[in-house]
C-alpha positions in Angstrom: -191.1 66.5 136.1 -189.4 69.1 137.2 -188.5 72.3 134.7 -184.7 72.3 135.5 -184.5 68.9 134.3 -186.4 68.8 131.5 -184.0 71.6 130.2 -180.6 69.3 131.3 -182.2 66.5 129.1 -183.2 68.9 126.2 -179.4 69.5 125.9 -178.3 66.2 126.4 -180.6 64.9 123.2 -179.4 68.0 121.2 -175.3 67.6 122.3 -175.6 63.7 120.8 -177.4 64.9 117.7 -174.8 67.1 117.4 -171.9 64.2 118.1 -174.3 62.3 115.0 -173.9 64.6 112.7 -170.3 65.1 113.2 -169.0 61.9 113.1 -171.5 61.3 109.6 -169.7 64.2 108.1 -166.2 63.2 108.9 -167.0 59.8 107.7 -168.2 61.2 104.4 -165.0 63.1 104.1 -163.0 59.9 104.6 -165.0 58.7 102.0 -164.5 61.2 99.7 -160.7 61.8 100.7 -159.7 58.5 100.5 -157.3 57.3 97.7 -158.5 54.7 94.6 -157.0 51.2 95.3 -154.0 50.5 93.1 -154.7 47.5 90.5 -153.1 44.6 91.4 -152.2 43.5 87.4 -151.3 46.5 84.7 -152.0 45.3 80.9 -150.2 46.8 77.9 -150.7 47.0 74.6 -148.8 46.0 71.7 -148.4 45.0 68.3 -149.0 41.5 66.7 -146.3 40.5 64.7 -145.7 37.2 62.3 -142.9 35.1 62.8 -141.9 32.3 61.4 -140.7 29.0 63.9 -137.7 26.5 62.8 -138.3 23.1 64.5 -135.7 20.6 64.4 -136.0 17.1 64.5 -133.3 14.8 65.0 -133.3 11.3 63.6 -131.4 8.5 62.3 -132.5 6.4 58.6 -133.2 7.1 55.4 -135.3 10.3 54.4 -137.5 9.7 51.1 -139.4 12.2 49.5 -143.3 12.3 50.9 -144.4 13.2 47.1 -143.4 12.8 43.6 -144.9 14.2 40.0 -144.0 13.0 36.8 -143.2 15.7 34.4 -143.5 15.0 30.7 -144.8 17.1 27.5 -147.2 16.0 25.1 -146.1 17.4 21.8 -146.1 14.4 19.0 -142.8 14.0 17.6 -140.8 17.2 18.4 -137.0 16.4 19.3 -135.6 17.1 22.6 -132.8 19.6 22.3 -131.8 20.4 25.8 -131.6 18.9 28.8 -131.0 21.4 31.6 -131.3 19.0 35.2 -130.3 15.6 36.4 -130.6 13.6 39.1 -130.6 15.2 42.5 -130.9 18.8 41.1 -132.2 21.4 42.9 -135.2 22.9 40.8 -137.8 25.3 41.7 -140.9 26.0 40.6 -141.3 26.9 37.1 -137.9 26.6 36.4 -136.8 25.1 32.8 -136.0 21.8 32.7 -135.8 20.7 29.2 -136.1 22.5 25.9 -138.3 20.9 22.8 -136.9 21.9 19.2 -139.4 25.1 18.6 -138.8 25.2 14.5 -141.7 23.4 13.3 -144.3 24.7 16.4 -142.9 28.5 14.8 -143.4 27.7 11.4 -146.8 26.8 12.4 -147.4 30.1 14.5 -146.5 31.8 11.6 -149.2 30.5 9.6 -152.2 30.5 12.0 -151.0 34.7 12.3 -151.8 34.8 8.5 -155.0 32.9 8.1 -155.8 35.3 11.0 -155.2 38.1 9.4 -156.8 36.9 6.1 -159.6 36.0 7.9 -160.1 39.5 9.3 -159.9 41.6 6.0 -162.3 38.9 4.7 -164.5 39.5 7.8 -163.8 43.3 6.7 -165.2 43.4 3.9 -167.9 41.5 4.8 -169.3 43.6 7.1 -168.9 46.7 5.3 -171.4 44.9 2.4 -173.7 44.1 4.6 -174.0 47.3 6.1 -174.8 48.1 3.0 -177.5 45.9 2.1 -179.3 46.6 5.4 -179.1 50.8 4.3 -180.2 50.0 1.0 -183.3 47.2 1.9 -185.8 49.3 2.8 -185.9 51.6 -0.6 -185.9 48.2 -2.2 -183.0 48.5 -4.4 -181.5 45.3 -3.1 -183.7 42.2 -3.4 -184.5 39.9 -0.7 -181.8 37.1 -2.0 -178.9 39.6 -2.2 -179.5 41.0 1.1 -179.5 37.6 2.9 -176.4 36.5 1.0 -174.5 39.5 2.6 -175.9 39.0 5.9 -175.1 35.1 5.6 -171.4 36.1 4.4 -170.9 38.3 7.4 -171.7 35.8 10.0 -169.5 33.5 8.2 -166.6 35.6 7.9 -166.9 36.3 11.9 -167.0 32.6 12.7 -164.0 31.8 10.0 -161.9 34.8 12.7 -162.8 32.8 15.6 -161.5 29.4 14.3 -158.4 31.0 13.4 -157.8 32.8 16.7 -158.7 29.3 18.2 -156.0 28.0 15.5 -153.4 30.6 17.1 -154.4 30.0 20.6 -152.8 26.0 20.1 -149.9 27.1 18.7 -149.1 29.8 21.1 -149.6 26.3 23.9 -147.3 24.2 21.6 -145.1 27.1 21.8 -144.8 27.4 25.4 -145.1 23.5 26.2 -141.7 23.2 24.0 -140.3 24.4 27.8 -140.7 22.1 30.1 -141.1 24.0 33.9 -140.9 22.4 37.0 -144.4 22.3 38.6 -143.0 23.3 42.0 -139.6 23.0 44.0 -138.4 19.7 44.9 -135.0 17.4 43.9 -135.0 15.6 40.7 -135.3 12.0 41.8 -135.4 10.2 38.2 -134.4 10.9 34.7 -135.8 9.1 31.7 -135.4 11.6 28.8 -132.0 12.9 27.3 -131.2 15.6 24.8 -131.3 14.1 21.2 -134.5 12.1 21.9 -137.8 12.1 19.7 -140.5 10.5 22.1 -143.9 10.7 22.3 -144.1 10.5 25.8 -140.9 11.2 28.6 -140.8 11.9 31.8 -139.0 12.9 34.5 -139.8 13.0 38.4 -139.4 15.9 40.9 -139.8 15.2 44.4 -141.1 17.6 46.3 -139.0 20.4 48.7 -139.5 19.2 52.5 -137.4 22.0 53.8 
């Protein structure tokens, strides 16, 4: 082959390297110039909030209440006083529908507070000789019987504090069951009971609130 063009070829192979090279670079800059694609949905951030919905329904007939409770007291013999509701009364819940005469269920109160307090200074006293029976058994100055009579008349003395704080605790619920509270908000729908009354048993019924 001849030299001349061997030399002609030599350049050809080096221009198209060249041209290569070139057009890899520019496509890397395209690559590298080119702008991020836009999303095509944004998302933004809020909040949660409650809120309450109203729904209306319309429609013809007779609406009945879906529930009813009877609502009565169970206190013997006391006299109704005070009848604060009647029949299609709006109530709501825990309000005072009837009042019981409270005079005997205080008079009672009264005397469970005293036998409470009696029972305590009893209980008092008590204690403190017992105390003093178990600092004085082990030098022997108190024999064996004495010493287990105080013990035995402390223990009793605690239990006769408990039964009268029991005692207390049923007259405090006398006292509050002489108010009779709605159980929850509704419209009276019956009425059996009126003021002057000394039942054993009355009722009356609340329907309950469909609003």
């Amino acid at each position: 082959m001849p030299f001349h063009s061997l030399h002609k070829n030599s350049r050809l192979v080096c221009a198209l390297i060249m041209h290569g090279l070139s057009l890899n670079a520019w496509s890397q800059a395209d690559k590298k110039t080119a702008p991020a694609p836009k999303p095509a949905m944004t998302v933004t951030v809020v909040q949660a909030q409650t809120q309450q919905l109203s729904q209306r329904i319309a429609a013809n007939g007779s609406v009945w209440a879906w529930q009813e409770a009877g609502v009565g007291a169970e206190l013997g013999d006391l006299r109704l006083t005070e009848v604060r509701v009647n029949v299609d009364d709006q109530v709501s819940a825990g309000q005072v529908l009837a009042v019981f005469a409270n005079d005997n269920v205080v008079a009672e109160m009264i005397q469970a507070e005293a036998a409470l307090n009696e029972a305590k200074a009893v209980a008092a006293e008590a204690q403190a000789n017992a105390d003093r029976a178990r600092a004085l058994q082990p030098s022997g100055v108190i024999s064996a019987q004495q010493f287990n009579k105080d013990v035995t008349a402390e223990a009793t003395a605690k239990a006769r504090v408990e039964s009268a704080q029991a005692n207390l605790a049923v007259h405090e619920l006398r006292m509050k069951q002489t108010l009779v509270r709605a159980p929850y908000s509704g419209v009276i729908s019956s009425r059996t009971a009126r003021a002057g009354c000394c039942r054993r048993s009355w009722h009356r019924t609340v329907s309950a609130d469909s609003r």
